[in-house]
BADREN-647168 format. One record per residue (C-alpha): residue number from 1; residue in three letters; chain; x, y, z. Coordinates in Angstrom, 3 decimals. Example, Ala and Ser with C-alpha at 12.3 -4.5 7.8 and 13.67 -1.06 7.14 Angstrom:
<pts>
PT	1	ALA	A	12.300	-4.500	7.800
PT	2	SER	A	13.670	-1.060	7.140
</pts>
This chain:
<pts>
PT	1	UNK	A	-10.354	-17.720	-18.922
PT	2	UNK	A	-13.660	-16.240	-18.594
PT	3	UNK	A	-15.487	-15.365	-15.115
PT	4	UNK	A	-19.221	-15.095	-15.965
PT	5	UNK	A	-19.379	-12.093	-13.081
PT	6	UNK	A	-22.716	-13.324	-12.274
PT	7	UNK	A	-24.014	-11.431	-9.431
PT	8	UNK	A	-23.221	-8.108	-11.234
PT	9	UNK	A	-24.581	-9.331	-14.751
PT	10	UNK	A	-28.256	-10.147	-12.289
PT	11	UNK	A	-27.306	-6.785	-10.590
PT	12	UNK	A	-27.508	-4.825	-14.212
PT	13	UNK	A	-30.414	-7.386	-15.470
PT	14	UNK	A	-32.719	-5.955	-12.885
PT	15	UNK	A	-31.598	-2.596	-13.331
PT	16	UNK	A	-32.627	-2.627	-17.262
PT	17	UNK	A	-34.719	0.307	-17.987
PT	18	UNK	A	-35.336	1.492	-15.109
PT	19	UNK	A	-35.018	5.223	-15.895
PT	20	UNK	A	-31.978	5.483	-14.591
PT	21	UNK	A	-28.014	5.517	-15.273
PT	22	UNK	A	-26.479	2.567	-14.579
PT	23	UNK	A	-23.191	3.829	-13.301
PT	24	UNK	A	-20.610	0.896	-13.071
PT	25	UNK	A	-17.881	1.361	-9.755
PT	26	UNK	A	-15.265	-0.390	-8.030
PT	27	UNK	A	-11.461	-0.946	-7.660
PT	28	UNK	A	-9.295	0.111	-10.854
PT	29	UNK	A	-8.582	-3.481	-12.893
PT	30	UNK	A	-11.610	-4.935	-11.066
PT	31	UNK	A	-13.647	-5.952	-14.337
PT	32	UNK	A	-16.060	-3.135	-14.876
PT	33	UNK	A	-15.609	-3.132	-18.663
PT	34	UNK	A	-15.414	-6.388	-19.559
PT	35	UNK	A	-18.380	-6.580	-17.453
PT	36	UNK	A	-20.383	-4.223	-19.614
PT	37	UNK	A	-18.899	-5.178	-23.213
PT	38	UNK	A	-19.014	-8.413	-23.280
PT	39	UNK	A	-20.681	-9.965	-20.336
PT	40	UNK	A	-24.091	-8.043	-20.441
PT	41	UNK	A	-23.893	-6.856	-23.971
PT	42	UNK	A	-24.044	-10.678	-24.937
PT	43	UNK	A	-27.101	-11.305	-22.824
PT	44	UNK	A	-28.841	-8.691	-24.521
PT	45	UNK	A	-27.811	-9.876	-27.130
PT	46	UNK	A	-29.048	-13.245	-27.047
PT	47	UNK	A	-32.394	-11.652	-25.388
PT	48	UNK	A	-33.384	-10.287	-28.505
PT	49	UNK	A	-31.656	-6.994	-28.765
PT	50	UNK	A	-30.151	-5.827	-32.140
PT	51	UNK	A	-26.660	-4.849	-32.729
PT	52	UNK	A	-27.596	-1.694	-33.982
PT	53	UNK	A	-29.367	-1.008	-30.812
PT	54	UNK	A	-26.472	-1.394	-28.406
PT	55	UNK	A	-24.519	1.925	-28.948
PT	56	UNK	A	-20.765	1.254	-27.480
PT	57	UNK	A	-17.951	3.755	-26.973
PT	58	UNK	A	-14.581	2.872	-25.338
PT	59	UNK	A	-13.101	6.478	-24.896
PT	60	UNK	A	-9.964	5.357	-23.910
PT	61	UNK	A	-9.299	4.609	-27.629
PT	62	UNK	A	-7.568	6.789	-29.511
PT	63	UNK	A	-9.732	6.041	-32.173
PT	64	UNK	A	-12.607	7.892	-30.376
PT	65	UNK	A	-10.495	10.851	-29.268
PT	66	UNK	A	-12.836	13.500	-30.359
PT	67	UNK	A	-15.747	12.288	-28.933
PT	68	UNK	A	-13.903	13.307	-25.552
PT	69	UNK	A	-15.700	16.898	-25.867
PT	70	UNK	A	-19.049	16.895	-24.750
PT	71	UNK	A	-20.857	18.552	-27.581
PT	72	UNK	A	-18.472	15.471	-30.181
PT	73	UNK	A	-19.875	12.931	-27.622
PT	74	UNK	A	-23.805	13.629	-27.271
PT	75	UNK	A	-23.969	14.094	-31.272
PT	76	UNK	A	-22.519	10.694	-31.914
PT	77	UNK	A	-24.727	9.208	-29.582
PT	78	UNK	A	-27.710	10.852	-30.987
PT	79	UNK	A	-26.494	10.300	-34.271
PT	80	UNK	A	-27.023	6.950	-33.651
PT	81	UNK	A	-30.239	6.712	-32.030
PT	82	UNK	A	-32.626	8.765	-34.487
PT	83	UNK	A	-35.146	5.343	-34.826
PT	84	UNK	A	-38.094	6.499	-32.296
PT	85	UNK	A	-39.457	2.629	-32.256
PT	86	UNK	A	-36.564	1.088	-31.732
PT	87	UNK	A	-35.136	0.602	-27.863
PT	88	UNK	A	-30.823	1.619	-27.608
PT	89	UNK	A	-28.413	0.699	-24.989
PT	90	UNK	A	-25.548	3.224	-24.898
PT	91	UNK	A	-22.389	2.245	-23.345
PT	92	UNK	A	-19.680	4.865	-22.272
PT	93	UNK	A	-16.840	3.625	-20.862
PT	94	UNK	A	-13.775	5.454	-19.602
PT	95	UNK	A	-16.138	8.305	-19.303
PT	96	UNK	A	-13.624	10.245	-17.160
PT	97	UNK	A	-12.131	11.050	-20.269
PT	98	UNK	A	-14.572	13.447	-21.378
PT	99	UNK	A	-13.105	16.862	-21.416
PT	100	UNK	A	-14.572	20.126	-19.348
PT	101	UNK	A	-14.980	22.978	-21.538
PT	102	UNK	A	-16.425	26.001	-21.291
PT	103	UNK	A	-20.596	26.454	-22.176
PT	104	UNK	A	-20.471	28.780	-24.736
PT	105	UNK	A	-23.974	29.882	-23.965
PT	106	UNK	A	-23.801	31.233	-20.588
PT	107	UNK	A	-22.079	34.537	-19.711
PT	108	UNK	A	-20.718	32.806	-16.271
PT	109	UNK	A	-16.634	32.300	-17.087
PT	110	UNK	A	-17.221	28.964	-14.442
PT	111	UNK	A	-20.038	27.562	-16.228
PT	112	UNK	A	-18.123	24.201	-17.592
PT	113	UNK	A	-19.802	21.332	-19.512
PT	114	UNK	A	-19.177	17.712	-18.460
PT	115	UNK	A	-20.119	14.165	-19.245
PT	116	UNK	A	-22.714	15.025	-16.429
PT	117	UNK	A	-24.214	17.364	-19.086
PT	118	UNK	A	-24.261	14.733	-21.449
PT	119	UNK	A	-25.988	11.590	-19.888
PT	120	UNK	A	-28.636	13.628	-18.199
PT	121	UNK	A	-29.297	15.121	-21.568
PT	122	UNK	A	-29.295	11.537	-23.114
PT	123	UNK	A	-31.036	10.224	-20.087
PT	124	UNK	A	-34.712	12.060	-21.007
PT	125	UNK	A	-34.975	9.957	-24.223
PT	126	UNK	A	-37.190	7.818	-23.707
PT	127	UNK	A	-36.233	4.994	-25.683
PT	128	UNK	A	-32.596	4.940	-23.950
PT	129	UNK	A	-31.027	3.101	-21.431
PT	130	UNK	A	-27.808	4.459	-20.259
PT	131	UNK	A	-24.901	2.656	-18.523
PT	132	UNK	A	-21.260	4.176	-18.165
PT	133	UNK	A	-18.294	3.043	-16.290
PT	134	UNK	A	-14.704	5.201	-15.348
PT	135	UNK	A	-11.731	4.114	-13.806
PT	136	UNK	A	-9.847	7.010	-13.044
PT	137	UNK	A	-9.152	9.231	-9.932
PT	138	UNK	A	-12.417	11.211	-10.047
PT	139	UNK	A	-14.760	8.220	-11.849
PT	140	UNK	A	-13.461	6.079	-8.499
PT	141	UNK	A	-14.579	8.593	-6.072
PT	142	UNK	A	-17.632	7.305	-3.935
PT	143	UNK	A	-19.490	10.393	-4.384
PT	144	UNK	A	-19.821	9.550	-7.835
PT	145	UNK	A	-24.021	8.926	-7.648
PT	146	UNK	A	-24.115	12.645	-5.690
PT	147	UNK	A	-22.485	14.088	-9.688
PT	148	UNK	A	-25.103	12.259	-11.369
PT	149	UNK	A	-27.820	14.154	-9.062
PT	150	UNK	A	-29.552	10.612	-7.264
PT	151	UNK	A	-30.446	9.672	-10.916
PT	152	UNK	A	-27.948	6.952	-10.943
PT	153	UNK	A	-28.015	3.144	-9.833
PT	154	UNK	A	-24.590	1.882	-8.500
PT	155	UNK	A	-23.362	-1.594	-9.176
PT	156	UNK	A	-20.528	-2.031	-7.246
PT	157	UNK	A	-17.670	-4.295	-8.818
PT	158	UNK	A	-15.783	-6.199	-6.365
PT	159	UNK	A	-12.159	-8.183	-7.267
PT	160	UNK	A	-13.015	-11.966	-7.991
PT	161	UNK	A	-14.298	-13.308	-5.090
PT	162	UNK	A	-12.866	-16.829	-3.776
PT	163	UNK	A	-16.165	-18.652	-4.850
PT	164	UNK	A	-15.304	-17.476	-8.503
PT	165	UNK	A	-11.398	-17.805	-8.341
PT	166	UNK	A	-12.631	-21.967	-7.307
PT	167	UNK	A	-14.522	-22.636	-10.038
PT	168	UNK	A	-11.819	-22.017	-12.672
PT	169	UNK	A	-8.829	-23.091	-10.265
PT	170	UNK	A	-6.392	-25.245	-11.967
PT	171	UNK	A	-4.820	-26.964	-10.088
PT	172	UNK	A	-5.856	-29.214	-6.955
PT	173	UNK	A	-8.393	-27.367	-5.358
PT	174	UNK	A	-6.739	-27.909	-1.744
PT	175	UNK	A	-4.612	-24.953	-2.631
PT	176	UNK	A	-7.074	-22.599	-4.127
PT	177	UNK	A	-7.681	-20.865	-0.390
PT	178	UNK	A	-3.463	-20.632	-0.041
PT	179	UNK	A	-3.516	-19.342	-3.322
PT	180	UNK	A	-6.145	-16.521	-2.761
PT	181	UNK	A	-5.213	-14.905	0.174
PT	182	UNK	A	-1.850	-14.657	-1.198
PT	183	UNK	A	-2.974	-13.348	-4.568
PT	184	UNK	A	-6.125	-11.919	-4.225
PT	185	UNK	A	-9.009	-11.783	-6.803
PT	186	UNK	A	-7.959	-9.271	-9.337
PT	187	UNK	A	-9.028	-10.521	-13.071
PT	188	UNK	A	-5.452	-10.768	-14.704
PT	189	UNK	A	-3.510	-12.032	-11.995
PT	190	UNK	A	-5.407	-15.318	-12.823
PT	191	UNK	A	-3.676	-15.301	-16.241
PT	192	UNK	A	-0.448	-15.048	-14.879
PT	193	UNK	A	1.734	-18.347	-14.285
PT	194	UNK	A	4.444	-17.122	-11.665
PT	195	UNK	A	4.571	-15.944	-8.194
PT	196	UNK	A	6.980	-12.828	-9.890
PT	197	UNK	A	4.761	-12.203	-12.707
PT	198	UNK	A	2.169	-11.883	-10.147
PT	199	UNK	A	3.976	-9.896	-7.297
PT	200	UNK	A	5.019	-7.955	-10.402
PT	201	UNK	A	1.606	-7.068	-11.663
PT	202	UNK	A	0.354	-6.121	-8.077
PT	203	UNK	A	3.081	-3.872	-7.475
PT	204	UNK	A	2.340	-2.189	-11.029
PT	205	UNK	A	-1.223	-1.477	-10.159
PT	206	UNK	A	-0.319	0.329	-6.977
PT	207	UNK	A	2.777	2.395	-8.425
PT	208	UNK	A	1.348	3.486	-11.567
PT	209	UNK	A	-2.186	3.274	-11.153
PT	210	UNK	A	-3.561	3.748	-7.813
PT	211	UNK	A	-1.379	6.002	-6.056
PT	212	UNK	A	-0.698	8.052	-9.196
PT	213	UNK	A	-4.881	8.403	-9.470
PT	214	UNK	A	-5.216	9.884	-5.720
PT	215	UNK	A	-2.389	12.464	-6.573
PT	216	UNK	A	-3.888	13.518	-9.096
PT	217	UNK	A	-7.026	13.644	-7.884
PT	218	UNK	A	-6.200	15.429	-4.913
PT	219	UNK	A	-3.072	17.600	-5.626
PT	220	UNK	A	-1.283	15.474	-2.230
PT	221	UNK	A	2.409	16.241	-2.727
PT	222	UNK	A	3.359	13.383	-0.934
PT	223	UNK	A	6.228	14.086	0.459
PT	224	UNK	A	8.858	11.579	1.266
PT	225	UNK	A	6.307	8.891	0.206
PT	226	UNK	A	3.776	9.563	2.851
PT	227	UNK	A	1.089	7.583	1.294
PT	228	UNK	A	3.025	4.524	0.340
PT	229	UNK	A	4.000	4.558	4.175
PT	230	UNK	A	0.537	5.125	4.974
PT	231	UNK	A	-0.495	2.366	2.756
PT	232	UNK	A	2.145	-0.051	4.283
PT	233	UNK	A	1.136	0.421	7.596
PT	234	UNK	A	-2.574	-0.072	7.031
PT	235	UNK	A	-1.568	-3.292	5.619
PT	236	UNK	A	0.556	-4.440	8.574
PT	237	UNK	A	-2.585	-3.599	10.674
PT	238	UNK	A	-5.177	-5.262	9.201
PT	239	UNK	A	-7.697	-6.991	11.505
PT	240	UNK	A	-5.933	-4.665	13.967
PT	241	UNK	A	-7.717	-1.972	15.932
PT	242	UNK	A	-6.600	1.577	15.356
PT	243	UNK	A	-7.088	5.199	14.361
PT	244	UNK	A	-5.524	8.464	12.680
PT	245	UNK	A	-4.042	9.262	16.165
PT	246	UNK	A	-2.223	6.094	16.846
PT	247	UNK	A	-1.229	5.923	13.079
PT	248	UNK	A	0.016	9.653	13.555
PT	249	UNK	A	2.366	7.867	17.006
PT	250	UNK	A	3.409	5.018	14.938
PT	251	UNK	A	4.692	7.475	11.531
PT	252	UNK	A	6.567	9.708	14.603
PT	253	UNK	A	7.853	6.830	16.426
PT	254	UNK	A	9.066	4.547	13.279
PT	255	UNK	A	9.751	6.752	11.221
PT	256	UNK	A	10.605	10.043	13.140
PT	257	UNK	A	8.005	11.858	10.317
PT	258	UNK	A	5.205	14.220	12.059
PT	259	UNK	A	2.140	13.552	10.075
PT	260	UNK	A	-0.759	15.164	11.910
PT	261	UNK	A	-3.881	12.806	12.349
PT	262	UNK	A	-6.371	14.465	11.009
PT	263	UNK	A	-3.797	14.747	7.529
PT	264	UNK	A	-3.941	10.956	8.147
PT	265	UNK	A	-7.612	10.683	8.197
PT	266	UNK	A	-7.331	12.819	5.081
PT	267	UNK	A	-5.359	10.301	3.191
PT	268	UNK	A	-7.189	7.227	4.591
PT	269	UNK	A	-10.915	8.884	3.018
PT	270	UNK	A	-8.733	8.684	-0.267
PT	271	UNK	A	-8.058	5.352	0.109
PT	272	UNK	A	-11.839	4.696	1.092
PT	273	UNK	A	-13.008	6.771	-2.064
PT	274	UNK	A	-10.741	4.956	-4.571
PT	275	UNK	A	-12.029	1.642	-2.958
PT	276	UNK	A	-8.361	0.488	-2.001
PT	277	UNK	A	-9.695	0.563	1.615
PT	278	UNK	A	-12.490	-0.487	3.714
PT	279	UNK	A	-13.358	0.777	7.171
PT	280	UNK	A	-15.115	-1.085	9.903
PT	281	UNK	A	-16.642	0.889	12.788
PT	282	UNK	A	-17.093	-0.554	16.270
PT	283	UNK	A	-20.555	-1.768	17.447
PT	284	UNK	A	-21.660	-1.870	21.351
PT	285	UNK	A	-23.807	-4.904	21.212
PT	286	UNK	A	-25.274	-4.421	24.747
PT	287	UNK	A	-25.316	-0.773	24.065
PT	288	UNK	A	-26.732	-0.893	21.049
PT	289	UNK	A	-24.650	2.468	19.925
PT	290	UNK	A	-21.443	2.580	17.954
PT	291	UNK	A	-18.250	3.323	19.427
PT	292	UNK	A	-16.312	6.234	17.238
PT	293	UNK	A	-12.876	5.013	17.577
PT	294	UNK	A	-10.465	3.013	17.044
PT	295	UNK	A	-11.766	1.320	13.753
PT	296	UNK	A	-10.366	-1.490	11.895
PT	297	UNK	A	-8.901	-0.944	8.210
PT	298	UNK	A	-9.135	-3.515	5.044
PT	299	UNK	A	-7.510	-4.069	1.709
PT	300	UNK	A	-10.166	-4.504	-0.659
PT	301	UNK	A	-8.438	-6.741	-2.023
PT	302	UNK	A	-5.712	-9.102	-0.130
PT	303	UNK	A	-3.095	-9.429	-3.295
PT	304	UNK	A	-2.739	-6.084	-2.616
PT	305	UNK	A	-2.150	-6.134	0.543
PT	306	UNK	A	0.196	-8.417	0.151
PT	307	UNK	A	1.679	-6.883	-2.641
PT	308	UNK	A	1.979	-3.687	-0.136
PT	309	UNK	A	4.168	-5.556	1.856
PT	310	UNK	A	6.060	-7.579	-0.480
PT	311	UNK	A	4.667	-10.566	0.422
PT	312	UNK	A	6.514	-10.735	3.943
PT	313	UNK	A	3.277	-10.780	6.111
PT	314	UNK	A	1.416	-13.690	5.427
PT	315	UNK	A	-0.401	-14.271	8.754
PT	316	UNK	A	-3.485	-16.527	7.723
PT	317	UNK	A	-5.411	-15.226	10.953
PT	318	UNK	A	-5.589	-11.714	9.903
PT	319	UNK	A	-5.704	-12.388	5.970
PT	320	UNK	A	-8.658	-14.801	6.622
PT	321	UNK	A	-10.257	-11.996	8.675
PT	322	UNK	A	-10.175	-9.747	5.692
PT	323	UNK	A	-11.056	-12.165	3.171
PT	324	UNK	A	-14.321	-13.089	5.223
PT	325	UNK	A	-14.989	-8.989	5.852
PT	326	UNK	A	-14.795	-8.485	1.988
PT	327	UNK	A	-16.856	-11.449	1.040
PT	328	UNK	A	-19.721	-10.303	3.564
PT	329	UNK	A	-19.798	-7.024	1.826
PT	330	UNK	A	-19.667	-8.069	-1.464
PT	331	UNK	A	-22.554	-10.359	-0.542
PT	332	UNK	A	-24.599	-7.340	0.803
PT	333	UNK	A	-23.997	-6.896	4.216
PT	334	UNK	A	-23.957	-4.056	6.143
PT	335	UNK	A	-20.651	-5.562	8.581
PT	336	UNK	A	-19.414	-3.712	11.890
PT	337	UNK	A	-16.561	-5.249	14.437
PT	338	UNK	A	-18.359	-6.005	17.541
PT	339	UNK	A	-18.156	-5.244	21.245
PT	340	UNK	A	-19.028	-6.708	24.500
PT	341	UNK	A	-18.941	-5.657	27.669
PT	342	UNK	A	-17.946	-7.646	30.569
PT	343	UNK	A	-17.891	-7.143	34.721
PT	344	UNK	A	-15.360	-9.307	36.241
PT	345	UNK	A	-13.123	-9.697	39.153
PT	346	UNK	A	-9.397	-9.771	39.091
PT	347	UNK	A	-7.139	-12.206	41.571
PT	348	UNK	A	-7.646	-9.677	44.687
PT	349	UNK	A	-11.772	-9.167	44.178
PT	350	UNK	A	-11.554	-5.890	42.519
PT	351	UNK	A	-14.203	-5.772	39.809
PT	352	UNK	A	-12.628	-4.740	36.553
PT	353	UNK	A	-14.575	-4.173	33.136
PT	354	UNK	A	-13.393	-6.208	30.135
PT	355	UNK	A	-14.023	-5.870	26.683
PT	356	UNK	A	-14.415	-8.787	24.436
PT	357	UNK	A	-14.567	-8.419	20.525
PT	358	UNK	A	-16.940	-10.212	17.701
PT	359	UNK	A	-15.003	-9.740	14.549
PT	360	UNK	A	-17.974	-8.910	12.559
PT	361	UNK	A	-21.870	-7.509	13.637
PT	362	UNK	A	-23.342	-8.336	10.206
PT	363	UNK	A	-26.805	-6.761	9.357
PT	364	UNK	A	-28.533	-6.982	6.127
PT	365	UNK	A	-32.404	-5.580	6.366
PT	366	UNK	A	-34.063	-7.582	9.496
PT	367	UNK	A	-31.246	-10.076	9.650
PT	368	UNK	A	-28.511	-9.967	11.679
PT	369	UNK	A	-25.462	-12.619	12.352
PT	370	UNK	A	-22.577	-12.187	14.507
PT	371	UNK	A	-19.537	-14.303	12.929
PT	372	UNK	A	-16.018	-15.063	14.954
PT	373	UNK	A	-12.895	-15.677	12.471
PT	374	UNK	A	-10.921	-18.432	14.522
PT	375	UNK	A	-7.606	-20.320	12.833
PT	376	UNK	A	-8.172	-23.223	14.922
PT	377	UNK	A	-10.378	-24.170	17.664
PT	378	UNK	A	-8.888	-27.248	18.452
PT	379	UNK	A	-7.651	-27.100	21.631
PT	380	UNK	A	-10.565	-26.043	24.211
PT	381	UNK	A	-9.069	-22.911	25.945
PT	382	UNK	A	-8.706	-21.562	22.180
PT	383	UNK	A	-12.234	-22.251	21.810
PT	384	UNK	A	-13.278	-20.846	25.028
PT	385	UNK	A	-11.295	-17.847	24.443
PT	386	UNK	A	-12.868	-17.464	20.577
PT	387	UNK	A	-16.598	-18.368	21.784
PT	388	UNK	A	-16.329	-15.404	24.997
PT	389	UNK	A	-17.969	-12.620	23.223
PT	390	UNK	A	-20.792	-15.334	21.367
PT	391	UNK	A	-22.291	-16.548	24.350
PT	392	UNK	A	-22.667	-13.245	26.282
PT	393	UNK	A	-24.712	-11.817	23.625
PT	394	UNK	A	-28.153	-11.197	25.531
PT	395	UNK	A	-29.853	-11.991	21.881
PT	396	UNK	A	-30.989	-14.997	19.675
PT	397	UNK	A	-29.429	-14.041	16.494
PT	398	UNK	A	-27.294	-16.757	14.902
PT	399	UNK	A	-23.738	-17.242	15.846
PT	400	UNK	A	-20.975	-18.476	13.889
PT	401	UNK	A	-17.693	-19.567	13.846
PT	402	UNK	A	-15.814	-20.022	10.622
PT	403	UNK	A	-12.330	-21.967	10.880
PT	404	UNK	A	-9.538	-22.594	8.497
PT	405	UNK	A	-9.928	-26.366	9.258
PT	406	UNK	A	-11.329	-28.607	7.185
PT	407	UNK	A	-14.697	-29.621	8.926
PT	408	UNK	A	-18.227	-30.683	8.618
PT	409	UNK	A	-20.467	-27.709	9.932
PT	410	UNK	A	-21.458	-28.705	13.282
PT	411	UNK	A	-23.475	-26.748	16.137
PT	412	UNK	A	-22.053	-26.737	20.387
PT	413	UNK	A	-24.637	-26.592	22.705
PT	414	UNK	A	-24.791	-22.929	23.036
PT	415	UNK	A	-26.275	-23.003	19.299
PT	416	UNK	A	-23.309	-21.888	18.149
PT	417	UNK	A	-22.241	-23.054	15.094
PT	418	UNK	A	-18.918	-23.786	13.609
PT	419	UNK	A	-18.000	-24.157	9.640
PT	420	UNK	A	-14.565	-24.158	7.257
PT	421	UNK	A	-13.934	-21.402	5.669
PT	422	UNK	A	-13.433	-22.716	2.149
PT	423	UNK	A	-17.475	-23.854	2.718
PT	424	UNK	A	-18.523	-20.707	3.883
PT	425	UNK	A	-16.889	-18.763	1.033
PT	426	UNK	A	-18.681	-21.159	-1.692
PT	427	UNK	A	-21.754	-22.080	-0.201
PT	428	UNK	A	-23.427	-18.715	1.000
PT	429	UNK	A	-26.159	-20.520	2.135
PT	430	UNK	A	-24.521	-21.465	5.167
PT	431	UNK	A	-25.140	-18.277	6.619
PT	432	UNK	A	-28.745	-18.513	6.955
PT	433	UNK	A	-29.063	-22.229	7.029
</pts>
């Protein structure tokens, strides 16, 4: 089965020679090197590029073991290269694996040579256009554009989103949404025939790939599990609001473990960095200011949420809610959870102050929509209660509310306007329109 990756093939088409690396990111087992190798190296391909000109190393491969030291790695390169009329496209990937060894020609004991060293060299050719990808621990940090000195482009590689994971679904389409929020949108889970081999496969990724790449990345000792804890808690919360304190109450009370919260915050910026996270921060509409705590946490990725949890917490509301959060930023958005303020009166007169919530404050240049994740709106007190925070928003942005029914998009007469999920995942149109 192949996913044509689209938006990220455009995403490196526009990119192409610019000047700059093209440094490929994102969730381990997310795509980034089929992406490259076979995705965009055919459309160069059939763009008129030569096969000589498209210089490829997979250093992952034992094969190319020795170009893992720097000075090995920018001679092969160069080695093949030497035609000054001639345009090359080098591809790196598994870069990570590139050994730091000392520079033999300065006196400094510290002084290390990196890849770094070696695609900013490369990078001043002028006939070369450079694009590398890395999947471990360090290559999955997000401060991975700040090594390459702001001479780097970032394409950011999401897991399939539901829109893709449609087009190739199987089966009847009516259980294509069931099917994703359960399993998520990573590549090879797609391949995979039964719920085991699946839970199987997500469970893998997390035990030997992801958790192993933040210990190693960060020397944690992890100590009676702490981060798989940490982990499993983030996923019971999701579409929850919370913070490092009350996650530091909840380890203390549930598990009688003192975890301090500012350790916690420490382990949840791993998370963020290897892209296994996402963090939300709380707008003041009214206000106009953001509100530092509590945040809301989500799974990049909802398989592995699941997967977290051994598929025990299926609660559509809250897995919808972080399906439509990750499709919004995969689309572009800059997404915040919401807050209103309101003065009201409780049974004896006494005015109280009440805050309502918008799920998501979504912003993406001089657009802004603010968009409600409601189950069901059938019955009219769960509409009134889901529509609250909408109509006291003293602006005329657009206001949605997206539904697991099946409907036909229809607007109330506050303007508000309501639409199925499954259409507002594959028609992102519907946003705008």
């Amino acid at each position: 089965m192949q996913y044509a990756r689209k938006q990220y093939v455009d995403q490196l088409i526009r990119k192409k020679d610019d000047g700059r690396i093209k440094v490929i990111t994102g969730l381990r087992r997310s795509g980034k090197s089929y992406l490259l190798f076979t995705l965009y190296r055919q459309y160069l391909l059939n763009n008129g590029v030569g096969e000589d000109q498209i210089v490829g190393l997979a250093l992952d491969e034992i094969d190319n073991a020795k170009y893992r030291n720097p000075f090995e790695l920018n001679k092969a390169v160069r080695e093949r290269i030497r035609d000054k009329d001639k345009r090359y496209y080098v591809f790196i990937d598994e870069i990570q694996f590139v050994s730091e060894i000392p520079n033999p020609y300065v006196a400094d004991p510290k002084g290390k040579l990196t890849f770094i060293d070696v695609v900013l060299g490369l990078m001043k050719l002028p006939n070369v256009d450079i694009y590398v990808t890395g999947s471990n621990s360090r290559m999955l940090s997000s401060d991975i554009l700040t090594q390459f000195r702001d001479r780097g482009d970032e394409i950011r590689v999401n897991p399939l989103s539901f829109a893709e994971v449609y087009e190739h679904y199987a089966q009847d389409k009516r259980g294509a949404w069931r099917d994703y929020y359960t399993y998520g949108g990573m590549p090879l889970v797609w391949t995979l025939e039964s719920h085991e081999e699946k839970s199987r496969y997500l469970r893998d990724l997390f035990n030997r790939t992801y958790i192993r790449d933040v210990l190693e990345r960060h020397q944690v000792k992890n100590e009676a599990g702490v981060l798989e804890i940490l982990l499993n808690v983030l996923a019971s919360a999701v579409g929850s609001l919370t913070n490092p304190s009350r996650l530091s109450n909840t380890f203390a009370s549930e598990r009688q473990m003192r975890i301090a919260p500012d350790t916690i915050d420490t382990y949840i910026g791993y998370f963020i960095d290897a892209f296994l996270i996402r963090k939300a921060e709380r707008y003041d509409v009214k206000g106009r200011k953001y509100i530092k705590t509590p945040f809301k946490y989500y799974y990049s990725d909802p398989g592995l949420r699941n997967a977290r949890l051994g598929f025990r917490q299926l609660e559509e509301t809250h897995l919808m809610e972080n399906v439509l959060y990750n499709d919004l930023i995969r689309r572009g958005f800059d997404v915040d959870v919401g807050v209103i303020e309101q003065n009201t009166k409780d049974d004896s007169g006494k005015s109280i102050r009440k805050q309502l919530e918008v799920d998501f404050v979504v912003n993406r240049g001089d657009e802004r929509y603010y968009i409600q994740s409601a189950l069901s709106i059938n019955d009219p007190e769960k509409k009134e209660q889901e529509i609250a925070s909408l109509i006291r928003i003293p602006d005329s942005f657009k206001k949605i509310v997206v539904v697991k029914d099946y409907i036909k998009p229809w607007r109330d007469e506050n303007g508000i306007q309501y639409v199925g999920i499954e259409d507002f995942l594959l028609d992102e149109s519907l946003i705008s329109g």
